[in-house]
VMD Tcl script that draws the C-alpha trace (Angstrom):
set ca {
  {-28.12 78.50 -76.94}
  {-28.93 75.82 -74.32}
  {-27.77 73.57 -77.05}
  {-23.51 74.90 -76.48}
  {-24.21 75.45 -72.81}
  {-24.34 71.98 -72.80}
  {-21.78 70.93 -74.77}
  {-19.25 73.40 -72.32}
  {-20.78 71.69 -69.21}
  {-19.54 68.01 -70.97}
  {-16.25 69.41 -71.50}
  {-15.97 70.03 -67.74}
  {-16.86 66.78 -66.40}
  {-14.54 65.23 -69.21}
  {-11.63 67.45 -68.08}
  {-11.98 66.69 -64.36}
  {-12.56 63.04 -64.79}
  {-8.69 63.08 -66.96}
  {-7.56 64.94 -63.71}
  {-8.59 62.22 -61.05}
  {-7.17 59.31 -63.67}
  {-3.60 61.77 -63.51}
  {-3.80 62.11 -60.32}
  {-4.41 58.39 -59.31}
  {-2.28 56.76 -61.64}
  {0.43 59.34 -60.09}
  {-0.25 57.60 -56.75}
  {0.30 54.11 -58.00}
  {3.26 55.10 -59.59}
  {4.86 56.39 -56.50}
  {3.68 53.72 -54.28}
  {5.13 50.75 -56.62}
  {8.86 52.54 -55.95}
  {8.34 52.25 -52.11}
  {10.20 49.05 -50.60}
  {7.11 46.34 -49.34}
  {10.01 43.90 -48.24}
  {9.10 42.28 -44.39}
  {11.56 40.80 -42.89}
  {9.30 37.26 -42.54}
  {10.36 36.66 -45.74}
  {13.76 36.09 -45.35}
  {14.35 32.39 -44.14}
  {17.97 30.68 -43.37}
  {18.59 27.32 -43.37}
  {21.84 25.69 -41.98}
  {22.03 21.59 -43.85}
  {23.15 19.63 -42.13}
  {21.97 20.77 -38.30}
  {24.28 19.13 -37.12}
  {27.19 16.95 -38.42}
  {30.65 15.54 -37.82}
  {33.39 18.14 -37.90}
  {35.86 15.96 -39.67}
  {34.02 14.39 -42.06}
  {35.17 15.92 -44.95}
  {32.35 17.83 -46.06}
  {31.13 21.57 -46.15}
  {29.11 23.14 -43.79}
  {25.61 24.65 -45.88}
  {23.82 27.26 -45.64}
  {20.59 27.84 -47.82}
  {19.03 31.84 -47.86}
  {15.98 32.25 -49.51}
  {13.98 36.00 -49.58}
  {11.82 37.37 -51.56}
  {11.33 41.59 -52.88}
  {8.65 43.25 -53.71}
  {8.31 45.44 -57.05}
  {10.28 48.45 -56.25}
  {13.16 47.40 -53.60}
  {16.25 48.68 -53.75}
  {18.63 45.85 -53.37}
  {22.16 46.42 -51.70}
  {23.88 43.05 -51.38}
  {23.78 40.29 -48.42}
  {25.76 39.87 -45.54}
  {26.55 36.60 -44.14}
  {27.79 36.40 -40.36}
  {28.81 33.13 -38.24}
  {29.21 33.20 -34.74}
  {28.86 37.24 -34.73}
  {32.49 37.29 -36.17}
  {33.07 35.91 -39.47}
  {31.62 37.77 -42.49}
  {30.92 37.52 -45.90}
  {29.30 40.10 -48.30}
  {27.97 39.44 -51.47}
  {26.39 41.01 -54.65}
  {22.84 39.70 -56.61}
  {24.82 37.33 -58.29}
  {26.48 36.24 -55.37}
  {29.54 37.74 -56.21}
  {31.79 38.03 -53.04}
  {32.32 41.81 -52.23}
  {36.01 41.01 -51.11}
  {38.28 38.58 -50.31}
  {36.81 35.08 -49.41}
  {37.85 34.20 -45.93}
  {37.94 31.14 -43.82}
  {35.13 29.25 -42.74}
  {33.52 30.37 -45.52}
  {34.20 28.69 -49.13}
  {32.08 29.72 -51.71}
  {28.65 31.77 -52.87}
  {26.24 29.74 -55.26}
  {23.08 31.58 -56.27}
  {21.49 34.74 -57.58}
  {18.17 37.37 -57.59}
  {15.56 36.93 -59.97}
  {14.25 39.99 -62.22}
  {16.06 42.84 -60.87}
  {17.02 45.78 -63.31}
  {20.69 47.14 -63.86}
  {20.46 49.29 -61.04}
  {19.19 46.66 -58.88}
  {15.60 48.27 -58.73}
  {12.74 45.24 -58.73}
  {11.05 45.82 -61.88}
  {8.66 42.83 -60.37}
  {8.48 40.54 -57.74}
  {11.84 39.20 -57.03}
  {12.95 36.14 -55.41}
  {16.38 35.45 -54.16}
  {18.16 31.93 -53.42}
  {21.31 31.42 -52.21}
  {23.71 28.60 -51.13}
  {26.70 29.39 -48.83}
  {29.38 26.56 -48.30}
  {31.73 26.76 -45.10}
  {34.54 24.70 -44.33}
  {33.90 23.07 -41.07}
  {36.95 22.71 -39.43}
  {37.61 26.19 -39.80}
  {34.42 26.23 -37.84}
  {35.38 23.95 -35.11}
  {33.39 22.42 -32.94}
  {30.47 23.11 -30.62}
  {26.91 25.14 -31.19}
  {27.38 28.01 -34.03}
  {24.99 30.83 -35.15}
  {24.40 31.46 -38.64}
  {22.57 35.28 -39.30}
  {21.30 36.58 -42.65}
  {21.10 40.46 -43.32}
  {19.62 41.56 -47.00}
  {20.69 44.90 -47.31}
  {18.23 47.36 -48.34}
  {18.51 50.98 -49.52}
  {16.09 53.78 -49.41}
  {16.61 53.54 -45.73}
  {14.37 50.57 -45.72}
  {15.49 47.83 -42.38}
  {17.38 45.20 -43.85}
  {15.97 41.52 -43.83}
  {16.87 39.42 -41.25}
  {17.04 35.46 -40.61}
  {19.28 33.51 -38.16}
  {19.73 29.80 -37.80}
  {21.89 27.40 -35.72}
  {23.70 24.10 -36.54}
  {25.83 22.02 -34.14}
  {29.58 20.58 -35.27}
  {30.89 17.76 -33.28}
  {33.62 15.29 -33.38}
  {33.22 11.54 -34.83}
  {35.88 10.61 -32.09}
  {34.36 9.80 -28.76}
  {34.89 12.68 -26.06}
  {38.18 12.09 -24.49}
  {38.53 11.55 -20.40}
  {41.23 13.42 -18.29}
  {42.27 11.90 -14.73}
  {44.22 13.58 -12.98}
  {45.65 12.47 -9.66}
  {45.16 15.87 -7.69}
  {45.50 15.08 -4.27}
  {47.70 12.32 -2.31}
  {47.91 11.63 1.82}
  {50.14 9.32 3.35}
  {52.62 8.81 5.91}
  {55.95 10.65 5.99}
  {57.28 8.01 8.24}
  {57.05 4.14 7.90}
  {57.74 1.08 9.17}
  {58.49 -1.93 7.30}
  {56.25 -4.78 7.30}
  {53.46 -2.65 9.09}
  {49.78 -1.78 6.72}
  {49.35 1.82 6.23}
  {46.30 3.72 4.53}
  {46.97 6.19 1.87}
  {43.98 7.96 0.27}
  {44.02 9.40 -3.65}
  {41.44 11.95 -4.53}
  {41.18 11.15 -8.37}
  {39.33 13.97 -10.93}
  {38.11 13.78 -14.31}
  {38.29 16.43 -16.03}
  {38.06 15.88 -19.51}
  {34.85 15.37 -21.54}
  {34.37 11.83 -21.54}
  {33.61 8.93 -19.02}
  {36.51 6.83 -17.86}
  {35.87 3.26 -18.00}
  {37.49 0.48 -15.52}
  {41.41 1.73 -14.37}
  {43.89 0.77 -11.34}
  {44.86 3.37 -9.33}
  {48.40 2.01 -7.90}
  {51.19 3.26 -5.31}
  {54.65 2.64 -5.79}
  {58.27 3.01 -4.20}
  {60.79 4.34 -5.07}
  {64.73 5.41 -4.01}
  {64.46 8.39 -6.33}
  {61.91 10.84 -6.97}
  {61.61 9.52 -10.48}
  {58.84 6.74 -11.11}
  {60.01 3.99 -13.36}
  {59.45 0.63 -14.10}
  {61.91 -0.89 -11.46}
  {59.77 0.64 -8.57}
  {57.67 -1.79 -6.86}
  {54.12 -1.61 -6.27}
  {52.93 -1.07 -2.17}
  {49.32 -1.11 -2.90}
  {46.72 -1.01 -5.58}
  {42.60 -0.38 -5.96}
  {40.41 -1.00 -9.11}
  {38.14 1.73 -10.32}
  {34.76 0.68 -11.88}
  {34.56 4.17 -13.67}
  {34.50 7.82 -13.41}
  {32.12 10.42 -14.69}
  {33.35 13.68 -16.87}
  {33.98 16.42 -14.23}
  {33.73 13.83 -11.59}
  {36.57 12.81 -8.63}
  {36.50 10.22 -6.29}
  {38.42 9.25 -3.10}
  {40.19 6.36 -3.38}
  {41.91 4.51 -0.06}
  {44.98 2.25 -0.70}
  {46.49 -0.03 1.91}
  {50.37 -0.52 1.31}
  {53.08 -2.29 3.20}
  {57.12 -1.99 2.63}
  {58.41 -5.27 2.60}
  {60.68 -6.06 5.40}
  {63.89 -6.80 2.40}
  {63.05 -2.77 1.60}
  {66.13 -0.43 2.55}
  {66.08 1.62 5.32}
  {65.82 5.48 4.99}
  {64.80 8.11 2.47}
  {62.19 6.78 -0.33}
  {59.50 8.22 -2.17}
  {55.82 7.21 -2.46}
  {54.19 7.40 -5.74}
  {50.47 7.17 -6.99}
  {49.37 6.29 -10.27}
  {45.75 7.18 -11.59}
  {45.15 4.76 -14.51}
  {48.31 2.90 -13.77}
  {48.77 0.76 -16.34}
  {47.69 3.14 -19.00}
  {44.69 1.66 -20.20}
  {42.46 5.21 -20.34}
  {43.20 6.81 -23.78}
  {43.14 10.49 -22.49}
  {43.68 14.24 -23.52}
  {46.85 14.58 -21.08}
  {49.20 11.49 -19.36}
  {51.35 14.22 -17.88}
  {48.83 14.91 -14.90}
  {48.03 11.21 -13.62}
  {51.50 10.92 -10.61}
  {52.16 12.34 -7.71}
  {55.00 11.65 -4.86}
  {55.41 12.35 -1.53}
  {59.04 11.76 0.78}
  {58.51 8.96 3.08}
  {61.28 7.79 5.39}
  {61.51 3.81 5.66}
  {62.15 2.17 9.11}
  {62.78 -0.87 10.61}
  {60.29 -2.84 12.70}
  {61.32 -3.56 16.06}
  {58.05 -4.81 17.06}
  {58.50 -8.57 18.31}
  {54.72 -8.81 17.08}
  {53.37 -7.12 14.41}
  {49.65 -5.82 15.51}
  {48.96 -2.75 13.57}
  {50.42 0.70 11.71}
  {49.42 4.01 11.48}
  {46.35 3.72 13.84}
  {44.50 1.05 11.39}
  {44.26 -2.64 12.07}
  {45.90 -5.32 9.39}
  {42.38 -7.12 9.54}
  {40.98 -4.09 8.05}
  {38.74 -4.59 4.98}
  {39.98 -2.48 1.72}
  {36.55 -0.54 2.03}
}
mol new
graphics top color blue
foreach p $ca { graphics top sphere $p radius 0.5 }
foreach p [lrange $ca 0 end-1] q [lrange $ca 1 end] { graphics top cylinder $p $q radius 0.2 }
display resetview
């Protein structure tokens, strides 16, 4: 009797040790189809980081994440500049038409099943080409999203990269102010004063700034030159004030004329605009009835050109 007593009491530890395997192999189960993905292991790269916008080339961009056993993969969205976008499938198959900047998807995710469950760990790699004048230039932002399901956050990397120009930055002067006498008399030194901006992106190197007259209120090249001053250079976003000493030769006709200034007179500045560098002002020409000429417009002939 003791003998089958103990033979029942076997059964009962054998049955309840079945139990706890069920029951933990149950939990493993369930925990391998939870999503582990962390959003550190996403990483974007932009190649180059920065480059010329017109060289030719295509602007890259290199995604790399990884999945653990079990994530539900969605597809990948691609976003420049928080506008552009560009969605694509596991094997980088565009979800939609293929916009400008970007050109193409190269790329794919390792072992996931048909229904884009990760049987293991899965690795994805990706390269996205842009086309960079689409892009333009100037500082852009590149962000990654790996779209998850199972309401699992998506992963996430961001890079930047930096387009610019192979030409040099262009200058803009701009002759935006111009003082001088409405009234003059021939023969006599007058000042006249130029305030001169830059306001392009470049520095201007060594111009003339020059003032002319005219009969007309058209500036041509039969309209002689009063005065001129050399300028050594002239920062982007800069302006200077620039003083010109003129005097109307006593052969000039009397009456009605018109003063001109020039910034970069003789066109020597390669610039974004030339439409912006003259001004004119109405001056009225008279004679000199002076027996001795001493001085005009409260300034002395002796005066330096300071």
């Amino acid at each position: 009797m003791s003998g089958n007593t103990s033979k029942n009491v076997n059964w009962r530890v054998v049955t309840a040790i079945l139990a706890a395997i069920t029951l933990l192999s149950s939990t493993v189960s369930s925990t391998a189809n939870t999503a582990f993905a962390d959003s550190s292991s996403a990483k974007l790269k932009a190649l180059p980081k920065q480059s010329f916008v017109d060289d030719g080339s295509s602007q890259l961009l290199q995604l790399k994440f990884k999945l653990d056993e079990g994530t539900l993969f969605q597809f990948v969205r691609i976003t420049i500049d928080g506008t552009s976008v560009l969605e694509f499938d596991a094997a980088g198959n565009p979800i939609g038409p293929v916009n400008p900047p970007f050109e193409f998807v190269f790329g794919h995710i390792t072992m996931l099943s048909d229904g884009y469950y990760a049987i293991g760990k899965a690795k994805g790699k990706f390269v996205i080409a842009m086309d960079k004048l689409a892009l333009g230039i100037g500082e852009h932002e590149a962000k990654a999203e790996v779209v998850l399901g199972g309401g699992e956050e998506p992963l996430v990397a961001t890079d930047t990269f930096k387009l610019k120009s192979s030409e040099p930055p262009l200058s803009d002067l701009v002759a935006k102010f111009f003082i001088a006498p409405s009234t003059i008399k021939k023969n006599l030194k007058y000042w006249t004063f130029t305030i001169e901006t830059n306001e392009g992106q470049g520095k201007a190197k060594q111009h003339d700034v020059k003032v002319y007259l005219s009969e007309d209120n058209i500036l041509d090249s039969g309209d002689g030159v009063l005065g001129q001053r050399g300028v050594p250079h002239l920062q982007a976003g800069d302006f200077d004030l620039i003083p010109i000493k003129i005097k109307v030769p006593k052969t000039e006709d009397n009456g009605d004329h018109f003063l001109f200034v020039k910034v970069d007179a003789n066109d020597k500045i390669k610039e974004l605009s030339e439409d912006n560098n003259v001004l004119s002002q109405a001056a009225n020409i008279t004679p000199n009835n002076s027996t001795e000429e001493k001085h005009g417009h409260s300034q002395h002939d002796d005066d330096d050109d300071d």
